[in-house]
C-alpha positions in Angstrom: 0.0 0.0 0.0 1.2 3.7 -0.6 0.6 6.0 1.8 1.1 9.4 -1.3 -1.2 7.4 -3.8 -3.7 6.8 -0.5 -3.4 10.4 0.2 -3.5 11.5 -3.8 -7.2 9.2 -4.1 -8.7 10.6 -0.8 -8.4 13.9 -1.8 -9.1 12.9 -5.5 -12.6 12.0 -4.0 -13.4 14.8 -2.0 -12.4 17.1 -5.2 -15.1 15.3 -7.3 -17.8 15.5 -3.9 -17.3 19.1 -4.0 -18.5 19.0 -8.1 -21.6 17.6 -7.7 -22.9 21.5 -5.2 -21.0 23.0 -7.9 -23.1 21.8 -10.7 -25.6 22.6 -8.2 -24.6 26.3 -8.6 -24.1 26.3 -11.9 -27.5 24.7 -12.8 -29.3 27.0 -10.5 -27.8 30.3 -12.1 -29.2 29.0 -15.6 -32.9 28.8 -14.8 -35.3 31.7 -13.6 -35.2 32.9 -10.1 -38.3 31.2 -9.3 -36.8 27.6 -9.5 -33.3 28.4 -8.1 -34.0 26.1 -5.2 -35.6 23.5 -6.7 -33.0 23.3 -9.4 -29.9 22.8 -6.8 -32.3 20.2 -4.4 -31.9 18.7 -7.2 -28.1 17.8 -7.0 -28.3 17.7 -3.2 -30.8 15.2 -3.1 -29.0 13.0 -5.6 -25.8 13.3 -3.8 -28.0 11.8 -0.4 -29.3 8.9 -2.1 -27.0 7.6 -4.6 -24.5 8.2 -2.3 -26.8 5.6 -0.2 -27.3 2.8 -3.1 -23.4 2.7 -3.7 -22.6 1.2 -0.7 -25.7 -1.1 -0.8 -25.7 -2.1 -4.0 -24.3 0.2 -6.8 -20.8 -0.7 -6.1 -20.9 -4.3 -6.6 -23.1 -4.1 -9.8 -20.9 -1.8 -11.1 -17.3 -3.5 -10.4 -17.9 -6.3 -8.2 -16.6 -10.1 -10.0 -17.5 -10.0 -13.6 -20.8 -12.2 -15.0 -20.8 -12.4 -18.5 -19.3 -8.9 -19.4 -22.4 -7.9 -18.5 -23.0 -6.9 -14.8 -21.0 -7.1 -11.2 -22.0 -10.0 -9.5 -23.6 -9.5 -5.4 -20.5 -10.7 -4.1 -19.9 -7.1 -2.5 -22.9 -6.3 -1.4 -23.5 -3.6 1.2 -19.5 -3.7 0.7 -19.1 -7.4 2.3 -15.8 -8.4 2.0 -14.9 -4.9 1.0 -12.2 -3.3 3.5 -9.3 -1.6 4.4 -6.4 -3.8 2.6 -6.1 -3.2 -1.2 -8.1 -4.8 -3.8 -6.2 -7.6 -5.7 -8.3 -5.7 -9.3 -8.4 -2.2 -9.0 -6.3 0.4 -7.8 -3.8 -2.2 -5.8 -2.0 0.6 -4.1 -4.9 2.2 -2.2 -7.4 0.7 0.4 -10.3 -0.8 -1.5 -12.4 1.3 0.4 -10.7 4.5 -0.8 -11.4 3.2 -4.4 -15.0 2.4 -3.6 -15.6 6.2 -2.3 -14.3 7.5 -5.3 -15.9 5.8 -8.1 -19.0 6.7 -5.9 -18.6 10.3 -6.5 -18.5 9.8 -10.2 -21.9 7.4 -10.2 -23.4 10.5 -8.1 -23.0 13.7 -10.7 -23.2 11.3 -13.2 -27.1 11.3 -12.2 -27.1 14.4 -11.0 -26.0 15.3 -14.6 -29.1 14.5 -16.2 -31.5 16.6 -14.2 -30.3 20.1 -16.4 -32.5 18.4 -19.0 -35.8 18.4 -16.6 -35.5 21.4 -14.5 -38.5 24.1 -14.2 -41.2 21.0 -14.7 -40.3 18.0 -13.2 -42.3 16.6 -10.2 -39.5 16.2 -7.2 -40.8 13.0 -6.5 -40.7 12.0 -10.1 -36.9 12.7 -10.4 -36.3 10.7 -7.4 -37.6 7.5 -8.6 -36.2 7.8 -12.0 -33.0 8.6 -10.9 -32.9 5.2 -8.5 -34.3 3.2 -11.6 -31.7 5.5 -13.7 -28.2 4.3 -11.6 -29.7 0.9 -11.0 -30.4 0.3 -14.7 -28.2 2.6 -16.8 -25.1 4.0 -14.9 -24.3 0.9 -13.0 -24.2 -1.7 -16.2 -22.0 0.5 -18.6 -19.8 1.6 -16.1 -19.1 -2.6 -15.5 -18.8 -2.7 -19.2 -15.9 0.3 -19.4 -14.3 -0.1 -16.2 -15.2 -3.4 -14.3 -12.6 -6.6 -14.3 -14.2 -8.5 -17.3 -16.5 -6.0 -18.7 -17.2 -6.3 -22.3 -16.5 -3.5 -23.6 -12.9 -3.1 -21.2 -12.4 -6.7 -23.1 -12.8 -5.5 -26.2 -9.9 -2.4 -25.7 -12.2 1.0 -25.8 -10.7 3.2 -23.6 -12.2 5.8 -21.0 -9.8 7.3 -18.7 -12.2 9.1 -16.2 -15.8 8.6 -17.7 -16.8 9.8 -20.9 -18.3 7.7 -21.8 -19.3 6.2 -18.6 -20.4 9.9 -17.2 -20.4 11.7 -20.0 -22.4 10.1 -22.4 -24.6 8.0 -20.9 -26.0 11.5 -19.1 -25.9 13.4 -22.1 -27.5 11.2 -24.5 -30.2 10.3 -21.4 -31.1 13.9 -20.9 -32.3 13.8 -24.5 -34.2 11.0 -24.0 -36.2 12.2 -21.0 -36.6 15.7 -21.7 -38.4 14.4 -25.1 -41.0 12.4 -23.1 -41.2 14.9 -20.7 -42.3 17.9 -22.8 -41.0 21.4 -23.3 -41.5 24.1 -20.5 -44.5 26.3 -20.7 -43.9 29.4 -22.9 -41.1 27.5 -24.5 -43.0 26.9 -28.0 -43.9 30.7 -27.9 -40.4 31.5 -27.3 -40.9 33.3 -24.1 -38.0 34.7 -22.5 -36.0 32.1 -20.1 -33.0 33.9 -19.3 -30.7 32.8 -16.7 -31.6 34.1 -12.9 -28.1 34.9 -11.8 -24.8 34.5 -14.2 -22.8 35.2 -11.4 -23.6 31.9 -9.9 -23.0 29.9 -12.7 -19.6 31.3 -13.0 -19.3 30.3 -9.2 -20.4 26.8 -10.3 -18.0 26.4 -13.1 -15.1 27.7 -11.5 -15.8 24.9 -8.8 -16.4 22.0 -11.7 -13.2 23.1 -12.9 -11.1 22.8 -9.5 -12.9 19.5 -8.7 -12.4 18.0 -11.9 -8.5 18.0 -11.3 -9.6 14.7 -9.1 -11.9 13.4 -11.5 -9.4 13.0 -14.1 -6.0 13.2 -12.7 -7.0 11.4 -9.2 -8.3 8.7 -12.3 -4.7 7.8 -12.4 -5.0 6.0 -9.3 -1.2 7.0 -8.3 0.1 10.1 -7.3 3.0 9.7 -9.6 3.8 11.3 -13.3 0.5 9.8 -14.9 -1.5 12.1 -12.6 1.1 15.2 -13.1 0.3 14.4 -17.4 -3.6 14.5 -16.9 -3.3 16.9 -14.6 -2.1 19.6 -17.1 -4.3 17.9 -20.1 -7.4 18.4 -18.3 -6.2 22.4 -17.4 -5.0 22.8 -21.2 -8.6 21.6 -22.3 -10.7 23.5 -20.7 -8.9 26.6 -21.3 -9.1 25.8 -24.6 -12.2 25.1 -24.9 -13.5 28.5 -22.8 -11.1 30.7 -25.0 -12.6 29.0 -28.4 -15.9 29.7 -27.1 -15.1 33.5 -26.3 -14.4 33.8 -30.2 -17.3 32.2 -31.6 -19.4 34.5 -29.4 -17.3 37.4 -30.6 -18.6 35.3 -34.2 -21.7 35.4 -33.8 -22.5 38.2 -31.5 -20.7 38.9 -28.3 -18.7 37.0 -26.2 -20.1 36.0 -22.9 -19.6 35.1 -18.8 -22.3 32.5 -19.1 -20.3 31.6 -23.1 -16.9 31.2 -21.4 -18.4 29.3 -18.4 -20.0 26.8 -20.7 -17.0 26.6 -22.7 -14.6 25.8 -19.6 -17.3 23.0 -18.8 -17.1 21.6 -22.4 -13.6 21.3 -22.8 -13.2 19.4 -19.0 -16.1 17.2 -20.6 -14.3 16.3 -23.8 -10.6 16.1 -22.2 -12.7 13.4 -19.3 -11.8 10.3 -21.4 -8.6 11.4 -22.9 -6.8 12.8 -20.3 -4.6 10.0 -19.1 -3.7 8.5 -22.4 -2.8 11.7 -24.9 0.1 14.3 -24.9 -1.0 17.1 -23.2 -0.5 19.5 -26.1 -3.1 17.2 -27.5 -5.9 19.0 -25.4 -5.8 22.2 -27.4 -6.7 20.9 -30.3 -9.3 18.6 -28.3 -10.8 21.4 -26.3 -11.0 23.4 -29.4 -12.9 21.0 -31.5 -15.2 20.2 -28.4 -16.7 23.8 -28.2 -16.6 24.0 -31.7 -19.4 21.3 -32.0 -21.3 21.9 -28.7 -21.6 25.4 -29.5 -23.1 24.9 -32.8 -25.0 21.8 -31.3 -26.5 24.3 -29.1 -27.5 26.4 -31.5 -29.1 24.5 -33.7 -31.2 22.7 -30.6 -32.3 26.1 -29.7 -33.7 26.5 -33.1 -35.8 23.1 -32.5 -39.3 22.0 -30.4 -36.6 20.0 -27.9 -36.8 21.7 -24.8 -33.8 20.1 -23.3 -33.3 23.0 -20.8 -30.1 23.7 -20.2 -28.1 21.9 -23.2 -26.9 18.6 -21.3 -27.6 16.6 -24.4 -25.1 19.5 -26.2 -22.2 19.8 -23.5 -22.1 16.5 -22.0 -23.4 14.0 -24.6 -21.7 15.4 -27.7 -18.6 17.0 -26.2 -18.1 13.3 -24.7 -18.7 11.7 -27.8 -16.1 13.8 -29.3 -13.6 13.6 -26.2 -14.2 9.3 -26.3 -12.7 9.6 -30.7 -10.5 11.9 -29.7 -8.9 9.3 -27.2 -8.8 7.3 -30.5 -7.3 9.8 -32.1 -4.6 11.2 -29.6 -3.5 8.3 -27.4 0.0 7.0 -26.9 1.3 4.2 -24.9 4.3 6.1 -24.6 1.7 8.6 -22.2 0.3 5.7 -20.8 1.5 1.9 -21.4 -2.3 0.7 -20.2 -3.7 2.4 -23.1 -2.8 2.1 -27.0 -1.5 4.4 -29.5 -4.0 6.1 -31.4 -5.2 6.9 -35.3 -2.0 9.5 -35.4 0.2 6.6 -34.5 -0.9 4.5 -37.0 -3.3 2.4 -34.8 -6.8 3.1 -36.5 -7.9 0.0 -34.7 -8.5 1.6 -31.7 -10.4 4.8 -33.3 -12.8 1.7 -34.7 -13.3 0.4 -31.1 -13.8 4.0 -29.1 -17.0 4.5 -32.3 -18.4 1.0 -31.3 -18.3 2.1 -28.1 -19.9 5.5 -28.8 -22.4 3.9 -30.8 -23.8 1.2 -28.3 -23.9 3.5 -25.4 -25.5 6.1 -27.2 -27.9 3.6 -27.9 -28.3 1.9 -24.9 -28.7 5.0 -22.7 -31.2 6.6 -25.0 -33.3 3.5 -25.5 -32.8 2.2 -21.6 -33.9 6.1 -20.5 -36.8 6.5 -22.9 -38.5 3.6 -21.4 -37.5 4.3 -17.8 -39.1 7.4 -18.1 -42.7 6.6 -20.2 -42.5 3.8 -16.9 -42.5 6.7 -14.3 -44.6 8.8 -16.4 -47.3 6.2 -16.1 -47.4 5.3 -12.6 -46.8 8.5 -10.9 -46.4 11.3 -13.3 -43.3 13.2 -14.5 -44.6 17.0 -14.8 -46.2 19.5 -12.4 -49.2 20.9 -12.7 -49.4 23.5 -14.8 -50.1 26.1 -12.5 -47.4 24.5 -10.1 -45.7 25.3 -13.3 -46.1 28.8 -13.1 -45.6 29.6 -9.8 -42.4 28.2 -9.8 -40.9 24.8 -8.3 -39.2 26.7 -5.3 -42.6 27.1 -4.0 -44.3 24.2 -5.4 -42.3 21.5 -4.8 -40.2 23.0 -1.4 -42.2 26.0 -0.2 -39.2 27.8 -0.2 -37.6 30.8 -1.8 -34.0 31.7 -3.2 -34.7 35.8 -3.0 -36.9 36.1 0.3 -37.1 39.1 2.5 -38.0 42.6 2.0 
């Protein structure tokens, strides 16, 4: 056991804890003032009870003794046989219990992910019970296929450094699917104005996403040694790449923007997320660059559609991770990282082949699995509040509180 990649891990985890109030904050400053609240109870209540299921359940399913490349057997349920010695499969240098926490955190904003695709009209207790059906049914069975000891997927040689396509897509490509059998927002057809309720907060939110993704990816290495250091920098590189691409295609179109450059930082982290430990860190520019290239333009065109997916998870998270996940096809060297492969620049277009089959069959999967994990919920207790729930605003509705109270 090492006591620096022990130390490196634990704080790796509570880095990527921290990311799921800051998504918090930055989902809360995109919506109107009157479902602040509701909007960041949102993240808080999915940290509670995912953060629940993991220990019971998620974390076997997800990377307990393969069956059939499929799904984690029970073996390690409610963490039996789980403890303080190192595992003998993953991350041999750490307490299995360390490992366990921090895989947690990822299963946990994965969820909390999707809900920027529902926010404004989603019944509170709707969200919960999709999001329990959503980890149990989605989230846990790709992540065994990417990252468990025998997945298929892990078998076949797609890689996914810190989740995205594990994270990244599966949340993105879900939000679409549940935002289209959930229905727009009121006013959304007419075009009525939505503007965000406070700018300043998102900023706040995507300065923290930024600092906590430093454990998401580089804590990914599972050492504290040079493989951290090299996704350290590659996940900083990206996302400033990404924000300053951003600032000139709103300079472009229009103007650039805080809420622009926020989204761009976000986009870049996103795309570098699967990348990160297996390309050249000079290798993120040209990654972050193409990533806000193609969510920005993503966005735009959604906007100019009937899909009310609110605040453009399908368009940051789903394609910027679809492009990050080629890219590691693209960019990776074994010279970075000997557990990878050299990529299409190398000469290996093998491995560009596998991250697309990859792509392709969680794209599907999530979309399909969502779609009908959602039409369930919608049936037996309703997704949507009541249309003059609707217009009052969650805050109140749903939590009988406001954000901007007092005289």
């Amino acid at each position: 056991m090492s006591a620096g990649d022990t130390a490196w891990i634990l704080i790796s985890t509570a880095l990527v804890m921290l990311m799921t109030p800051g998504l918090a904050l930055f989902y809360g400053g995109m919506v109107r003032r009157k479902n602040v609240l509701s909007t960041m109870m949102m993240s808080f209540a999915i940290l509670a009870v995912i953060g629940i299921l993991w220990v019971l359940y998620g974390y076997t399913l997800a990377f307990g003794p393969d069956k059939g490349g499929i799904i984690g057997g029970l073996n390690w349920i409610g963490l039996s046989g789980v403890g303080q010695e190192p595992s003998s499969v993953y991350a041999t240098t750490v307490p299995h219990l360390a490992f366990v926490m921090f895989q947690g955190m990822f299963a946990i904003i994965t969820v909390a992910l999707i809900t920027g695709a529902v926010v404004e009209r989603i019944k509170f207790s709707a969200l919960l019970i999709f999001s329990v059906l959503w980890f149990t049914l989605v989230y846990c069975p790709v992540a065994h296929w990417v990252w468990g000891s025998g997945g298929w997927l892990a078998e076949l040689g797609a890689l996914d450094f810190a989740g995205g396509t594990v994270v990244h897509i599966t949340a993105g490509i879900s939000a679409i699917a549940v935002a289209l059998v959930l229905g727009p927002r009121k006013g959304f057809a007419e075009k009525q104005a939505m503007e965000p309720g406070n700018i300043p907060m998102v900023a706040l939110g995507a300065a923290l996403l930024w600092f906590g993704w430093f454990g998401f990816n580089a804590g990914s290495a599972l050492t504290s040694g040079g493989l951290a250091a090299s996704a350290f920098i590659a996940t900083n590189t990206a996302a400033c790449s990404a924000a300053f691409t951003w600032i000139a295609l709103g300079w472009i179109h229009r103007r650039p923007s805080l809420l622009g450059v926020a989204t761009g930082a976000v986009v870049g982290l996103v795309a570098i997320t699967p990348a990160a430990g297996f390309v050249d860190p000079i290798a993120a520019i040209p990654i972050g660059m193409v990533a806000a290239a193609i969510s920005y333009y993503v966005m735009m065109w959604r906007s100019r559609q009937s899909v009310d997916e609110s605040l453009d998870v399908w368009a940051c998270h789903g394609m910027g991770g679809t492009w990050g996940a080629l890219a590691a096809g693209i960019f990776a060297s074994a010279a970075i990282n000997s557990a990878g492969a050299d990529g299409l620049i190398h000469g290996n277009v093998a491995l560009l082949a596998k991250q697309l089959a990859a792509v392709a069959v969680v794209w599907v999967f999530a979309f399909g699995a969502t779609w009908i994990i959602a039409k369930i919920v919608k049936a037996v207790v309703g997704l949507r509040v009541k249309g003059e729930e609707e217009v009052v605003g969650l805050d109140i509705s749903q939590h009988g509180e406001r954000a901007y109270g007092g005289i």
